[in-house]
N, C-alpha and C positions, 0 to 999 in steps of 0.2 A: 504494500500500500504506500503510495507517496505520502510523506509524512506532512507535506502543506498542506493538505486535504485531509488533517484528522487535526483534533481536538490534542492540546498538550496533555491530556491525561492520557489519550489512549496511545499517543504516543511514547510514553513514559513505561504503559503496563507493557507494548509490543518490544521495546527493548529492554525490556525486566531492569528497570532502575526507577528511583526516583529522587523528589526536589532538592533531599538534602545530597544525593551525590552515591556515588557504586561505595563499596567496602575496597579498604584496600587489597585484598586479601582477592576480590572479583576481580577489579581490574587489572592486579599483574596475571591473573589466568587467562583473561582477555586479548592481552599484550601479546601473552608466549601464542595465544591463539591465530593472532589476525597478524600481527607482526607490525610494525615502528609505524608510526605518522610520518611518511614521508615520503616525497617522489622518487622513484626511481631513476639513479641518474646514468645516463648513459657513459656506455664502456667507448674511455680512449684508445684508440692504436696505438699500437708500441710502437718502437721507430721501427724498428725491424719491417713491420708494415707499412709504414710510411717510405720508407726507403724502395721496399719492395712497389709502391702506386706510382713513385716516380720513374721508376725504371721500368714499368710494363707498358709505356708510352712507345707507338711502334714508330716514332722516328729515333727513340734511343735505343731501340732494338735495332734496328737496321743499322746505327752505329756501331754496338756491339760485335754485329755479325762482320762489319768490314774490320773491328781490330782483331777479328779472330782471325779471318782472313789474310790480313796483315804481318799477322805474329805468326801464321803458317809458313807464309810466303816467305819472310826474315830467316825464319831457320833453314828452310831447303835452298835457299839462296845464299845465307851467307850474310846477309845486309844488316843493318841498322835495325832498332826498331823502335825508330823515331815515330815512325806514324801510328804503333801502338800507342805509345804515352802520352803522344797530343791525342787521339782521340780519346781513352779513358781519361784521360781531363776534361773534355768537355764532359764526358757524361759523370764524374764524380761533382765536378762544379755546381752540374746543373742540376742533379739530386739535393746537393748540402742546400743548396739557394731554394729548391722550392719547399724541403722539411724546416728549415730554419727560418722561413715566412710562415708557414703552419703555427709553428711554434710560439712564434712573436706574436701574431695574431688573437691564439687560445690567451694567450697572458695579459695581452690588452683586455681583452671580454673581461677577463677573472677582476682585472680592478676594476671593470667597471658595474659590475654586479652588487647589486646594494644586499646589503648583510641584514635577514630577516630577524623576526623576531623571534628568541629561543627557548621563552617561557610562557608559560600560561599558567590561571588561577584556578583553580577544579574545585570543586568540591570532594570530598574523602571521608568518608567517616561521621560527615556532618561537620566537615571544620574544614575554611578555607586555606588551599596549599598552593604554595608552588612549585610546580614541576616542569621540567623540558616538556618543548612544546611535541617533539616526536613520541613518548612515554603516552600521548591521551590517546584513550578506548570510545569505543562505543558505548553511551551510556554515560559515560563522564557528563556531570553539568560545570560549566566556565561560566564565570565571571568574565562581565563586558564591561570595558570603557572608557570614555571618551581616547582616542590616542592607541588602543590595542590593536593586534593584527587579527584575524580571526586565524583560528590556526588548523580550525577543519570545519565539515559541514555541517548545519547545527540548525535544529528546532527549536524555535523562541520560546523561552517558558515565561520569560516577564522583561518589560521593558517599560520603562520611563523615558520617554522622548527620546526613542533609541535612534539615531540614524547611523545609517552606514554608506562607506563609500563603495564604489561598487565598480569604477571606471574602468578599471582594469581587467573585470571581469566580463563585465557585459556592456562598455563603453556607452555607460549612462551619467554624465557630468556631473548631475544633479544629486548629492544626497539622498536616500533612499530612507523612508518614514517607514520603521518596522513595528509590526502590530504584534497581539496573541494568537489571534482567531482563528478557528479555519476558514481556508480560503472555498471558493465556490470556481468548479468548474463553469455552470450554467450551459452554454449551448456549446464551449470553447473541447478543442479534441483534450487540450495542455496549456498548463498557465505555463510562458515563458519565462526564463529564467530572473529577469529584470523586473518582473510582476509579482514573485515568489516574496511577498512582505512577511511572512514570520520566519522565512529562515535566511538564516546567514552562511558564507560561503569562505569555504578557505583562499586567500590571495584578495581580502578585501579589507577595510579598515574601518574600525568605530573612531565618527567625527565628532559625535554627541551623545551625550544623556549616559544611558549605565543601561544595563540587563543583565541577566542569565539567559542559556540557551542549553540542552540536553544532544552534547554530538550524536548524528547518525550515521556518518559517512566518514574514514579515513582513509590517508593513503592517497592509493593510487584509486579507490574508488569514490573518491570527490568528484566536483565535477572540473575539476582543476587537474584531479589525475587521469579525466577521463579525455583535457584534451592531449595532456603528456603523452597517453597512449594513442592517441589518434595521430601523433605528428610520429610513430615510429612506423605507424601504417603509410605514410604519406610516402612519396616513390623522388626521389631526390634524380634533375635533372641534367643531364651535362648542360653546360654551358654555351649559347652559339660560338663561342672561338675555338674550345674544345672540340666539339665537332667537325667543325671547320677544318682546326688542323689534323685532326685523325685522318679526314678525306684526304687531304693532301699527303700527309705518312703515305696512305695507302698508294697512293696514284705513283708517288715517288721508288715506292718498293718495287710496283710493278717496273717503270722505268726501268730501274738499276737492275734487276731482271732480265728484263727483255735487254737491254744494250748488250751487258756481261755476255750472257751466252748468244749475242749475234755474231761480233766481234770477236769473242773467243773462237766461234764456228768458224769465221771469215779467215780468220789468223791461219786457222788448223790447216784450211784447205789450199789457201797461199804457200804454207809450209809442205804440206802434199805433193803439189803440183811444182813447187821448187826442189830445195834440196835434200827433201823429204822431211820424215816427221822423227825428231830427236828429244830427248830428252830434256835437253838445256833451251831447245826450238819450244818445247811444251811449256816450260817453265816461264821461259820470255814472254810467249802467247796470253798466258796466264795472269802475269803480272800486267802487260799491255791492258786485258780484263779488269783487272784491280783499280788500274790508275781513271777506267773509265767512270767504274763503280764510285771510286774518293769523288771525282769531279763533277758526277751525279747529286749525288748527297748532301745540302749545304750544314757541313759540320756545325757550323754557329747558329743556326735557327732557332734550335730548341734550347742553346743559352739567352742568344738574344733576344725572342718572345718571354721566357725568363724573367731576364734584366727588365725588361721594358715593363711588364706588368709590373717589379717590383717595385721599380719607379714611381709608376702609376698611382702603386700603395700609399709608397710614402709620401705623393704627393696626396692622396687624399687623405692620409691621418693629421697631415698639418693643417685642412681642410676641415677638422671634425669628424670624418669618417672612418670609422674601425672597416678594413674590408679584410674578414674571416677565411675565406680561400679566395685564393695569389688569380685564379683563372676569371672570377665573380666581378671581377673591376670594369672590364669592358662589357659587359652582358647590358648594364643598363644604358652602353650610347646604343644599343638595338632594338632598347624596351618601346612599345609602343603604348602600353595603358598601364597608370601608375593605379593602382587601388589604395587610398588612403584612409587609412582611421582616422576622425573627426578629434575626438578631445584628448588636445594635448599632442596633439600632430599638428593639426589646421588649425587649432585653438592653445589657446594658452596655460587651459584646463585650469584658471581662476575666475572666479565670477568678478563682476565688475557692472558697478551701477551706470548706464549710458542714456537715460534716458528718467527724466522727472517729470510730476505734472502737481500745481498747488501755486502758491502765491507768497510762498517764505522759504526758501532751497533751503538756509540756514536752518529756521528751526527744525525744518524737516532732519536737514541732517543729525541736530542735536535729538528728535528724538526717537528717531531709531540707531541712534549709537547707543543708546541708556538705555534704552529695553533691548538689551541686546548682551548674550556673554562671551563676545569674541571679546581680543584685546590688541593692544598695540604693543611690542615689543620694543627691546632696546633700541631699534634701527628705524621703529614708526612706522611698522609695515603689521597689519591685522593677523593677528594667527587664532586661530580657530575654523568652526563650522564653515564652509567656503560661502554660503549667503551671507552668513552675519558676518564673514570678517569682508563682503563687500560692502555692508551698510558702516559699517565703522572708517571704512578706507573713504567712505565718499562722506561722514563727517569729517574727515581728518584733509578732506579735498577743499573742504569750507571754513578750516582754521579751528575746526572744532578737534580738539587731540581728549579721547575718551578718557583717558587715567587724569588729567588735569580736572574734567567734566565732575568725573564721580568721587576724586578730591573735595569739591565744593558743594557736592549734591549726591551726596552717600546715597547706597542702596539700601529700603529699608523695611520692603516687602517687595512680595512676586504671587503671579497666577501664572506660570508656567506654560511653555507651548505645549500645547494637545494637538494633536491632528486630527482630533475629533470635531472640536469650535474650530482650527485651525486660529487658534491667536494666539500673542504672551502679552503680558503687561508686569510693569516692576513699577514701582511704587520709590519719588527719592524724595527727601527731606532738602528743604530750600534754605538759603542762608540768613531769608527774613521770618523764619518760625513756619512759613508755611511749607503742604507738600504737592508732587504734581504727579501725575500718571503720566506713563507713556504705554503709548499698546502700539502694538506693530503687527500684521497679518492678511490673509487673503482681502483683496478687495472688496469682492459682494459682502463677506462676511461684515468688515469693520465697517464699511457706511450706513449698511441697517441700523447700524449702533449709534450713529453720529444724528444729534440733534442740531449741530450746528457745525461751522467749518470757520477756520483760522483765514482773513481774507489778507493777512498782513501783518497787519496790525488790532485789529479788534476781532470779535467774535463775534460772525453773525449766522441769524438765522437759516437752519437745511431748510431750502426748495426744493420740491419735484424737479426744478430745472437745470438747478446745482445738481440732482444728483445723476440726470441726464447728461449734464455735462461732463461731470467726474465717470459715469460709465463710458461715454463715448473714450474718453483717453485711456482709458482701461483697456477696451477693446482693440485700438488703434496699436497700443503697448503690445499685447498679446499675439496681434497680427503681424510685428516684427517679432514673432518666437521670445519676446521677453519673458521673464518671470517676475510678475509685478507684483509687490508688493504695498501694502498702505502704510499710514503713521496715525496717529491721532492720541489730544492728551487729555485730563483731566484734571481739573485744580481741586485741591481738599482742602480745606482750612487747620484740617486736623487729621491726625492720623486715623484712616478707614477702618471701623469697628471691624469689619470683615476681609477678608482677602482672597474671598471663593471670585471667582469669574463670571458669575450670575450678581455680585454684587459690583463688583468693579468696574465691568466692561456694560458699561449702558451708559444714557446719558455724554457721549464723548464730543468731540470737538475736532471733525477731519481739517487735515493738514497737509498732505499730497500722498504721492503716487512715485513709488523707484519701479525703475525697468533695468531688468540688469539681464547679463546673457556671459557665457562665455567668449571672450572675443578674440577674434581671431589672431594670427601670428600678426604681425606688420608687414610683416617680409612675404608670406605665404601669395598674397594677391599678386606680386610682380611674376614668384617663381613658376606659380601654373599658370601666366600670360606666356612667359617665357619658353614653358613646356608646351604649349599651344603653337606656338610660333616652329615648334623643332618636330610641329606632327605627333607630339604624345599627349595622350588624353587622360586626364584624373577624374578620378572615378571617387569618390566620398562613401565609406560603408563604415555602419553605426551604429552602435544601440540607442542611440539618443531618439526622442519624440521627434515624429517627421516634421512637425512647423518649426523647430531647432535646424532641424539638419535643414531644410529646402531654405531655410532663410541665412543660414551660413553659407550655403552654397552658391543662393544669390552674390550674397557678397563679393564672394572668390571667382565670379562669373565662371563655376563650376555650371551653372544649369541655368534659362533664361524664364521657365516656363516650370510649373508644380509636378505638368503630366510627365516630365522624367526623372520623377522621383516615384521611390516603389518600396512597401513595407517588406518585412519578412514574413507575416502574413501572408499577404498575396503572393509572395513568390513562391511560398508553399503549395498555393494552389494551381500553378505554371509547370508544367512538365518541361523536362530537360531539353528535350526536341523543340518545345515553343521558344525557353527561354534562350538556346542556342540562337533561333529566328530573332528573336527580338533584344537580346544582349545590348545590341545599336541603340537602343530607345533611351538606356534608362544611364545618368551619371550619379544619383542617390540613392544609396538603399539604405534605408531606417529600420530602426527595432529589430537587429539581425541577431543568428544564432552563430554560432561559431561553423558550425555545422552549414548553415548559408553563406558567408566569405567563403571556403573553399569552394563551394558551387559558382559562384560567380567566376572566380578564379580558372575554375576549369570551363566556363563554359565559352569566356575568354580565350585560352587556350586550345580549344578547341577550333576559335575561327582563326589561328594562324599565326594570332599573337602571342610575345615574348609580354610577358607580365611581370610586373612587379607589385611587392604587394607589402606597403610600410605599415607599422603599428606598434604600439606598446605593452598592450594588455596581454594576460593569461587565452585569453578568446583569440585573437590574432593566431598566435603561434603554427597551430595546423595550416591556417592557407599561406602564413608565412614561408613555413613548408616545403606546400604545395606550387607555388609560386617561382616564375624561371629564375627569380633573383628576389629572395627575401631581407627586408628592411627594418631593424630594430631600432628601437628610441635608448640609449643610454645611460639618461636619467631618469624616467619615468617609466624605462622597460624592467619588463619581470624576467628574474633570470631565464625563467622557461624561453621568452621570447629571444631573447639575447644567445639565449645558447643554438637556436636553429636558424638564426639569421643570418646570412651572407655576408650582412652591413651592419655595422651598428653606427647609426648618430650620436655621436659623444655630445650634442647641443642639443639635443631633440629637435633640429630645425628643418622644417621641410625644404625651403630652401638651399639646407646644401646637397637633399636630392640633386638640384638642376644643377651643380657643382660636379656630382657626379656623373650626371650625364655626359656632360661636355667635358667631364676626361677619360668616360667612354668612348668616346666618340675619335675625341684627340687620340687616345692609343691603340681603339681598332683600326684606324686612316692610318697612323705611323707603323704599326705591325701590317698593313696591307705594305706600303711603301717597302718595309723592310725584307718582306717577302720579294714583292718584284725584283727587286735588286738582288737579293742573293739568287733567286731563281735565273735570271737572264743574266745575270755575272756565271752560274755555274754551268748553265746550259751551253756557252761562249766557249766551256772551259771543256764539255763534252764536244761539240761541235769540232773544237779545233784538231783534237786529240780523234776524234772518227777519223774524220777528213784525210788528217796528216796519216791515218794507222792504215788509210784504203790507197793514200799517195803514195805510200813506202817509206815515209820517212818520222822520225820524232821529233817532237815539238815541243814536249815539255816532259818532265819526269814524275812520277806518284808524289815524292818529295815538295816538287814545285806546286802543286796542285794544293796539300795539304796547308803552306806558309800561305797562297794566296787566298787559302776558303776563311784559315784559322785569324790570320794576320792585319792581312789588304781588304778581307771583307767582314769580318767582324767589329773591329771598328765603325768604320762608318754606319755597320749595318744599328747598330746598339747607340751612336750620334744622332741616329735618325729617329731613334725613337723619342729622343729627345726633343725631336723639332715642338715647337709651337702650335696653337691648335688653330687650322685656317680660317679665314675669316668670316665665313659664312655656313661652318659646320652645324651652329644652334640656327641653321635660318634651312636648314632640308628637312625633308621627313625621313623618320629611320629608317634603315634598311630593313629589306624583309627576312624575314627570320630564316625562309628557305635559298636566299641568295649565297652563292658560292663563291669560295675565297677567290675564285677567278674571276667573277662577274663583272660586270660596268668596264669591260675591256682591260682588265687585269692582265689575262690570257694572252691575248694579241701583243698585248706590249712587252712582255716577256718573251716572246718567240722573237717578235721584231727586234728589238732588242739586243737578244741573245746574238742573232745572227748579225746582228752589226756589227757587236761587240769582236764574234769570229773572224770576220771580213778585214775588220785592220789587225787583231793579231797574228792571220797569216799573211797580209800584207806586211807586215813588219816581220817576219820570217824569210821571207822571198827576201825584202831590202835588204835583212841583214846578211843574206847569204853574196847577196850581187856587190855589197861593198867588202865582203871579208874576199871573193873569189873571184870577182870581176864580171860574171854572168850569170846570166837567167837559167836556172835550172833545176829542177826537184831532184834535192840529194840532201844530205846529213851537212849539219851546218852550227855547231859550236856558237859562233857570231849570231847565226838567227834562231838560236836557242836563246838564248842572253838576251835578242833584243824584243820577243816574242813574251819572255816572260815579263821582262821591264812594260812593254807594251801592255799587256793584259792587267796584271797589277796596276799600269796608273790609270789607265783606262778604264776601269773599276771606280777608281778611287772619283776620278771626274765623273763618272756617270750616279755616285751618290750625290753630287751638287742634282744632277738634275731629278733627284727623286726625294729631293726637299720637297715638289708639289708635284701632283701626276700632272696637273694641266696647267697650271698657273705658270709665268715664263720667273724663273728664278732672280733675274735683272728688276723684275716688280715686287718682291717679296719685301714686307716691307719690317722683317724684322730679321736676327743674322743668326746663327746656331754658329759660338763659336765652339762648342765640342766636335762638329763635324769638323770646323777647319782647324781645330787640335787632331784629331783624327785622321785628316788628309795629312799633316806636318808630320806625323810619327809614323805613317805608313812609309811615306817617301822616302824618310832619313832612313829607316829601317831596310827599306827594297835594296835603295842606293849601296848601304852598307854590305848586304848579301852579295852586291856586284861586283863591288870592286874592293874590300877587304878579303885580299889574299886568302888564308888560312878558311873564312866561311865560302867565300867564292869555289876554294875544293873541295868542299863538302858537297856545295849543292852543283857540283860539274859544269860550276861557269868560266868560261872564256873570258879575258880581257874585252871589254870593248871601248871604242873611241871616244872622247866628247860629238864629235859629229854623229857619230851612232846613236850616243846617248840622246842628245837633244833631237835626233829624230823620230827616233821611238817614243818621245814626250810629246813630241806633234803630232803621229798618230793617235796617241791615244787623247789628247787632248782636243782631237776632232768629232767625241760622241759630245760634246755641248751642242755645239752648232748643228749639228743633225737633229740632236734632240728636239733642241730648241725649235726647229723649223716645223719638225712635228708635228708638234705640242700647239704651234700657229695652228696648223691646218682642222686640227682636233678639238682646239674652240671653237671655231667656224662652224662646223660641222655640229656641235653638241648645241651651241647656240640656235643656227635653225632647227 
């Protein structure tokens, strides 16, 4: 039986306890029985595991495979095994780098996790105890109040103006008026969780009054552990760059595949048809294989994507943004619907008086500050009840400071708020002998009461027309989602014989009208124009009443019109299939279950989009989840949420969402960029070495291949992620989710590219060989080995100036990356050295060559700008119309 639909008695007989509390002696049997109050917290990977995630990545497999290959090769050969240790370097590097951002990241979460609360007050034996809050049973009755956490789920058994916060749970702003009763189904299938007024919920907080309540639920069977459970069901997604780069692993493996054993074939039958097939003929063939395979494979990819994301990190942590896994940072420049919780996301999750109606602001404010038990602390800022510490902020807005107030005008009776009369009044003593009521409470209520109203300055006569008029601003209040409250006072001459509420509250003297609301961030309204503008759309989901939410969403020109706003109600009675159809219609959903975000979420996902899905509360967590890239609040997030999040906001500011984005955005474009470039750099480097292997002659060696992938294009390639983010990145619409890492002419420009790149370094082959030998000829060539490599390498290195922008002409860029031209200065000194210092010159079997050589193998290859460049013209053009 749901225990909000019984009676506290019967609730008390069906968990065989009652009001003074279990025996000790029951509930440690209970304990050993049901087991700890506590969530279940999920099991970390060992590094061993982590080590092992990094390495099953199949472009650090296919690295792998070539140092095996490699160190094969070395021993049946004799050689070096130089190109083993540079490639287990990249892939040790590039494991430490991505478990050691793991790492960093779990221990940022950790601080930012607020430290619950670890006791609770029980009853035992009939005597109040305290004990750890994991130790309570079913059965236990607790002590509530004001300031406690609730520590599990709980049937009301008595309350005095109990409210509870609840925001976290069911993302209801408001303070939550807790009764005895039972509750009444009437026509309803289930009272929702946010309707459930006699019982209380663990991950929630008492803001007022005092009770007891009788736990029913602990654990993991709360409903706080029932969404812990639901987010371990939830199906975690890769990432679109993960994706992204898998396909390319894959595409690449076949490559290096298919070339190895074509060329291996080709070599065989060349050596068949020549001077047969030998041993040492098999070996060289083999190796020829090898060199094509390194040249294949761009060895720094999978560090540079790496780097660049880790960058990306740290530039969002100085940002505010925790981002949990190293791959999650780019995901949201591709989000295209942001799903955002309302209070304390979009809001500031403090109430805040904006709105008055009467004819004295002042007294008003003075006397709902005195009927009132918020206060103002050392700093002048209200802490208590979040209504009453907004009616105290907005005396203290009008010079009224409450401790000064009730200094002069003691408190010296009360009728306390009921949510029954729905009023309070306190009773103060005045400094000329006499004393004054203040009552504060719903509207209708208090002016039926009011025989007369404050015009100012004197006291006159309630009209029908005055009260006509005070309702119309009631209304008008309430039509901005306000939550309006009244004031009004009473003069005594003498202290009031009685202090019941049937004697006090009559006869009064209305005074105005506060409208207060949760109000929005400051920043919030730029950031979702902002996100508007970049093609992504925010979506507001709530527990909060839909005139709240639709009139917050106004604001945030979230929505223009009420019909795209939608309860959880209604969407209960929407089948998957319609709400799929109709998803488009709606940016508000009010009064939701936890269990409705992740439907939204998937049904989202379902039409194609990349989701995101920010919050703070216990309720969040699962579509959090669920969600291509989940967004946590890190001050006002519950660890549950924090700990399945992707992101956490160390400012809880929505705003630097759109910060995220756009270094989304910046590092998917600079990791496309850096792709191009290593792929048409590498491809250049297969090209040349086919060619030269089907020409009969050699053009560069496995060696030379390994210094230009590790060296001449890892640099640049890791400067480029650096570049800056273009000028009109937040002014596109995202990409589509199913767009491929080749898309928007990727592809082409890497082939093109590539083969350009080939075309001047066997032209610089030929050159070198005609000025070492005096003629044109294909043969073996020392000189145009030297000048083929020098050629390739700077020709690289220039061809990153041009992949600072795919289309933009780099003469207009109007800001400088000077890591790339650190990057180009330490490439060059570095080639230069391998050339012409002696002792590394015979390592890598180069030839002397000339300054005339030199500088002309610097002019070929400093002729991919100008090609580019020309390009890149004809490619605006073209994209333009």
């Amino acid at each position: 039986m749901k225990k909000y639909l019984q009676t506290t008695e019967e609730v008390l007989r069906e968990l065989n306890s009652q009001r003074d509390g279990l025996s000790a002696g029951e509930a440690a049997k209970r304990l050993e029985e049901n087991g700890k109050n506590k969530l279940t917290e999920a099991k970390k990977d060992s590094l061993a595991v982590r080590l092992f995630n990094q390495l099953k990545d199949p472009m650090i497999i296919i690295l792998i495979v070539a140092a095996i290959i490699s160190g094969i090769t070395a021993v049946y050969s004799g050689e070096s095994f130089a190109d083993v240790i540079i490639i287990m370097a990249v892939v040790v590097i590039n494991s430490v780098l991505g478990v050691f951002q793991e790492s960093k990241a779990e221990k940022a979460i950790e601080a930012l996790q607020a430290i619950s609360a670890a006791t609770s007050k029980v009853m035992r034996d009939g005597k109040i105890l305290e004990i750890k809050s994991e130790d309570l049973v079913i059965g236990d009755v607790i002590m509530l109040e004001a300031g406690d956490s609730i520590p599990a789920d709980a049937r009301i058994l008595e309350s005095a103006s109990l409210k509870i916060e609840e925001a976290a749970l069911t993302g209801e702003s408001v303070p939550v008026d807790k009764v005895i009763i039972a509750l009444n189904l009437g026509d309803q299938k289930d009272i929702s969780l946010g309707d459930r007024k006699n019982m209380v919920y663990m991950g929630s907080a008492v803001v007022y009054g005092r009770g007891t309540a009788t736990v029913v639920a602990t654990g993991m069977d709360t409903e706080v552990g029932k969404i812990a459970d639901a987010i371990t069901q939830a199906k975690e997604n890769q990432t679109p760059l993960q994706i992204k780069l898998n396909q390319l692993s894959k595409v690449l493996s076949w490559l290096v595949l298919g070339i190895c054993v074509f060329i291996f074939a080709i070599s065989l039958i060349r050596l068949y048809l020549g001077d047969g097939i030998t041993g040492t003929g098999v070996l060289n063939t083999f190796m020829i294989a090898v060199s094509l395979a390194v040249a294949a494979i761009p060895e720094g990819l999978a560090a540079v994507v790496t780097i660049v994301l880790s960058i990306g990190v740290t530039n969002m942590s100085k940002k505010k943004a925790v981002i949990r896994k190293l791959t999650a940072v780019e995901t949201l420049g591709c989000t295209q619907v942001i799903c955002s919780d309302k209070t304390g996301t979009l809001t500031q999750n403090k109430m805040t008086v904006v709105e008055y109606f009467g004819w004295d602001p002042q007294f008003l404010g003075r006397a709902v500050a005195l009927c009132n038990d918020a206060y103002l602390n050392d700093d002048n800022k209200a802490e208590g009840e979040p209504t009453e510490a907004a009616l105290v902020n907005y005396g203290y807005s009008h010079g009224l400071n409450k401790g000064e107030m009730e200094a002069k005008t003691c408190r010296v009776g009360e009728a306390p708020f009921d949510s029954g009369r729905k009023l309070m009044s306190t009773i103060h003593k005045l400094e000329n002998g006499f004393f004054e009521q203040y009552t504060k409470g719903a509207p209708d209520v208090l002016v039926s009461r009011c025989t007369t109203y404050w015009d100012g300055e004197i006291q006159q006569i309630m009209t029908d027309e005055k009260r006509q008029e005070i309702s119309y601003a009631n209304k008008e209040m309430a039509g901005q989602a306000l939550r309006v409250l009244s004031g009004a006072f009473r003069s005594w001459d003498a202290m009031p014989k009685e202090q019941t509420p049937d004697y006090l509250e009559k006869d009064l003297c209305f005074i105005g009208l506060t409208g207060m609301i949760d109000p929005i961030r400051p920043e919030v309204k730029d950031a979702i124009k902002e996100c508007k503008e970049a093609g992504i759309r925010t979506v507001m989901i709530t527990g909060d009443h839909p005139d709240t939410a639709t009139a917050i969403a106004k604001q945030l020109d979230i929505i223009t019109d009420t019909d795209e706003a939608i309860t959880g109600a209604q969407l209960d009675d929407i089948s998957d299939e319609q709400l799929g159809k109709d998803i488009g219609k709606y940016s508000v959903y009010a009064r939701v279950q936890p269990e409705h975000k992740v439907r939204i979420v998937k049904a989202w996902q379902n039409q194609g989009m990349i989701v995101a899905m920010t919050g703070d509360g216990v309720n969040d967590a699962p579509s959090i989840k669920t969600a291509d890239i989940g967004i946590g609040m890190g001050i006002t997030g519950t660890d549950v949420t924090k700990n399945v999040a992707d992101m956490v906001l160390a400012d809880d500011n929505f705003a630097t969402i759109v910060n995220a984005v756009r270094e989304g955005r910046r590092i998917y474009g600079n990791i496309r960029k850096a792709i191009q470039f290593l792929l048409s750099s590498n491809l250049s480097e297969v090209l040349s070495i086919f060619i030269a292997t089907l020409m009969g002659f050699t053009i560069l060696l496995p060696v030379h291949l390994l210094w230009i992938n590790l060296i001449t294009d890892s640099f640049p390639a890791i400067a480029l992620g650096l570049e800056k983010e273009e000028a009109n990145s937040m002014k596109q619409p995202p990409r589509e989710a199913k767009e491929g890492i080749f898309s928007r002419g990727l592809g082409f420009d890497v082939i093109w590219q590539g083969v350009m790149v080939t075309v001047v370094t066997i032209t610089a082959y030929f050159v070198g060989h005609f000025m070492e030998a005096g003629v044109w000829e294909i043969a073996e060539s020392a000189d145009g080995i030297t000048m083929a490599f020098l050629t390739l390498s700077m020709a690289e290195m220039f061809h990153s100036l041009n992949m600072r922008s795919r289309r933009q002409s780099i003469f207009r860029m109007q800001h400088q990356n000077h890591a790339l031209y650190l990057a180009m200065l330490a490439s060059l000194v570095l080639t230069t050295a391998v050339i012409f210092i002696p002792p590394i010159a015979a390592a890598f079997e180069f030839e002397p060559i000339s300054l005339t050589e030199y500088f002309t193998a610097m002019g070929l290859a400093f002729s991919v700008i100008p090609i580019v460049e020309t390009v890149k013209f004809f490619q605006r053009r073209m994209e333009s119309k």
